[in-house]
C-alpha positions as CSV (number, residue, x, y, z in Angstrom):
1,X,-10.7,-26.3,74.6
2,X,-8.5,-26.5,77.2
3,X,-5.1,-27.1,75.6
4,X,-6.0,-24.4,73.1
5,X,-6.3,-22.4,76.2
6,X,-3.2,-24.0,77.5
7,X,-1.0,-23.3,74.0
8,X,-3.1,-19.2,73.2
9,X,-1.5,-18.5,77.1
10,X,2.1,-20.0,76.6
11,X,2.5,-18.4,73.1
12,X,1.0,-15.2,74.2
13,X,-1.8,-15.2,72.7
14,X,-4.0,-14.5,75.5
15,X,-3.2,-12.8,78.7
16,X,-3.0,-14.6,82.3
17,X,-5.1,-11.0,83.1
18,X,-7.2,-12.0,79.9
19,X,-8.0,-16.0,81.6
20,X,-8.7,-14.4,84.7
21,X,-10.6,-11.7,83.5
22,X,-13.1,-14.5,82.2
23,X,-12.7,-17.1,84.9
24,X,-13.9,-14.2,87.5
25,X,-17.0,-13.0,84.9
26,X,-18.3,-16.9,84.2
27,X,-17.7,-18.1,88.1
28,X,-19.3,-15.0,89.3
29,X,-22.4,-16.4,86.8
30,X,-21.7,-20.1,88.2
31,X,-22.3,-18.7,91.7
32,X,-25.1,-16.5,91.3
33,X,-26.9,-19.7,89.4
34,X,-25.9,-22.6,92.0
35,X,-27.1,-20.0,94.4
36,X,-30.8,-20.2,92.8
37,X,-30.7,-23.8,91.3
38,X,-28.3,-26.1,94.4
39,X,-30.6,-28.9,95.6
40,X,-30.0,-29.8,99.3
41,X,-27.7,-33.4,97.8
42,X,-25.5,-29.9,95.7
43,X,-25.4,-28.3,98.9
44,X,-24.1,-30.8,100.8
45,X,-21.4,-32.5,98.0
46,X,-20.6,-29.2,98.3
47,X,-20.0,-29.0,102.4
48,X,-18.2,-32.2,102.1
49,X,-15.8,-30.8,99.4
50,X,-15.0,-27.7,101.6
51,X,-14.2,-29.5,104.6
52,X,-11.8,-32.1,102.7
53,X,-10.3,-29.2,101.2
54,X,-9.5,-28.1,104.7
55,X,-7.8,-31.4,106.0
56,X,-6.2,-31.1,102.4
57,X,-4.1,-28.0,103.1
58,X,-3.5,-29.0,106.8
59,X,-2.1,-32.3,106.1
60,X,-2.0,-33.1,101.4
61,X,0.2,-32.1,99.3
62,X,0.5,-29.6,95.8
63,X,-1.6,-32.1,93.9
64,X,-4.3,-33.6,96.4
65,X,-4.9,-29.7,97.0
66,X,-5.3,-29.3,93.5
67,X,-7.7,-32.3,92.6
68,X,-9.5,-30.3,95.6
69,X,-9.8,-27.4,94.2
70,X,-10.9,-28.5,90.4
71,X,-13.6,-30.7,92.1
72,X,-14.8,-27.8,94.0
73,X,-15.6,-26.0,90.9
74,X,-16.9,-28.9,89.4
75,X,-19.4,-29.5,92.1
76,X,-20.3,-25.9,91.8
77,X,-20.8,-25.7,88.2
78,X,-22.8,-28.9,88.6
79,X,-24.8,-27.1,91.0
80,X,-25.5,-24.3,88.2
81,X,-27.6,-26.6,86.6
82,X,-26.0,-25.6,82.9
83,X,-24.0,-28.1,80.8
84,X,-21.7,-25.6,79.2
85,X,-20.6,-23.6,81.9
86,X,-19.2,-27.0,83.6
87,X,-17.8,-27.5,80.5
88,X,-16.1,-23.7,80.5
89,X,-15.3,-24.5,84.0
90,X,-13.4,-27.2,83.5
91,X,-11.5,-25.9,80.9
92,X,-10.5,-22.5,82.9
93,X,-9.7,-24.5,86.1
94,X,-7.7,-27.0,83.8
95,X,-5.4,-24.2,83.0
96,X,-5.0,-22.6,86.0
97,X,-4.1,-26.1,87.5
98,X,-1.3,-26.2,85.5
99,X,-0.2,-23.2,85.9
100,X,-0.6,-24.0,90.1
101,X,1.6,-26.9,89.7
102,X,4.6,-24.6,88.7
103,X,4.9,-21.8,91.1
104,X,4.6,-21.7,95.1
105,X,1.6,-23.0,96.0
106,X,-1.2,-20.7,97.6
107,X,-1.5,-20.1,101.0
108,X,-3.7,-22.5,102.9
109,X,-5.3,-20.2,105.3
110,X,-6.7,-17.7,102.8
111,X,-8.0,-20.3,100.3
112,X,-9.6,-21.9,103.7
113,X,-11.1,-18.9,105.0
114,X,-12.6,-18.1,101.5
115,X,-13.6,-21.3,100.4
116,X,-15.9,-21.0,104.3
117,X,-17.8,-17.7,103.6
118,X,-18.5,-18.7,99.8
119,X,-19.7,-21.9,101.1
120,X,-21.9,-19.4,104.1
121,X,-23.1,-17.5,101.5
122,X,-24.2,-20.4,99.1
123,X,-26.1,-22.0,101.8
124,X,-28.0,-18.8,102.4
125,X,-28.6,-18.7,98.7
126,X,-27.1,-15.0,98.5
127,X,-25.8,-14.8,95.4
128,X,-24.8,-11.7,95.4
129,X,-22.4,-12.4,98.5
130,X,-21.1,-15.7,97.0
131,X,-20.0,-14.0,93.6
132,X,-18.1,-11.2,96.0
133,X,-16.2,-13.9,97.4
134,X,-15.5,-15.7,94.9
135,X,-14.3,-12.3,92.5
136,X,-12.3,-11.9,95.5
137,X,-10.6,-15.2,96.0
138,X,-10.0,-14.9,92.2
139,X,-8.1,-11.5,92.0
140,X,-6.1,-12.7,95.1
141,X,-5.4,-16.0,93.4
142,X,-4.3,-14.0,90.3
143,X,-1.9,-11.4,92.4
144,X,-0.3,-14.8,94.2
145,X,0.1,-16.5,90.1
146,X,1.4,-13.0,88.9
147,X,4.1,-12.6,91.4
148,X,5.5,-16.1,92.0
149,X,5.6,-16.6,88.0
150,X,7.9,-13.5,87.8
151,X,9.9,-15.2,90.7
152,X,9.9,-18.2,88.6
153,X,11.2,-16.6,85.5
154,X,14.1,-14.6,87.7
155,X,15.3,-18.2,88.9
156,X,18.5,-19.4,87.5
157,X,17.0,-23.0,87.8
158,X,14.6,-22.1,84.4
């Protein structure tokens, strides 16, 4: 699934606007479910990943930041409780991870700040909340891809 993904976005076949589009409808599920279903162990695999994350973008570089970031999700789908959406999960955050590894990475602070109220909101088991963040985090995340792949394509280096 995932290098179908992978080859449908580099022939054109589907839209960056199109992966995002989806990532933000089934995370905004993933959220809204982990809210309802995280055990306490969820919860706290959870905690641990944000605050690693955090030392990650003060001190790792492009791909410890990444692995971060995919096990983030991953914990969070796991904490859905649903087989398939880890699967979808996964195979979206696969994409975008390759996609992260060619342009300028994102900004530490933001994905820090974010990554703290989702994890806020999950704790308090507002779903609602969490899914605002993380649409939020995702649209910002997809203006950041947008622009710094059009810079990308501009280089004389490509």
């Amino acid at each position: 699934m995932t290098e179908l993904m992978q080859d449908m976005l580099s022939l054109g076949s589907i839209k960056l606007s199109e992966l995002t589009e989806a990532r933000i409808f089934i995370l905004d599920s993933v959220a809204r479910l982990a809210c309802e279903r995280a055990t306490a162990e969820d919860l706290k695999k959870i905690e641990d990943s944000v605050k690693l994350n955090e030392v990650a973008l003060q001190s790792g570089g492009r791909e410890v930041r990444l692995q971060h970031a995919t096990e983030f999700y991953e914990l969070l789908a796991a904490a859905a409780k649903n087989k398939v959406m880890m699967f979808v999960v996964r195979s979206l955050s696969d994409v975008i991870r390759v996609i992260l590894r060619r342009i300028e990475i994102y900004p530490a602070q933001d994905l820090a700040q974010s990554r703290r109220r989702f994890l806020n909101a999950l704790q308090a088991r507002d779903g609602d909340r969490a899914a605002q963040e993380m649409h939020a985090h995702l649209r910002k995340l997809h203006e950041h891809i947008v622009k710094h792949a059009v810079e990308q394509e501009k280089s004389p280096d490509l």
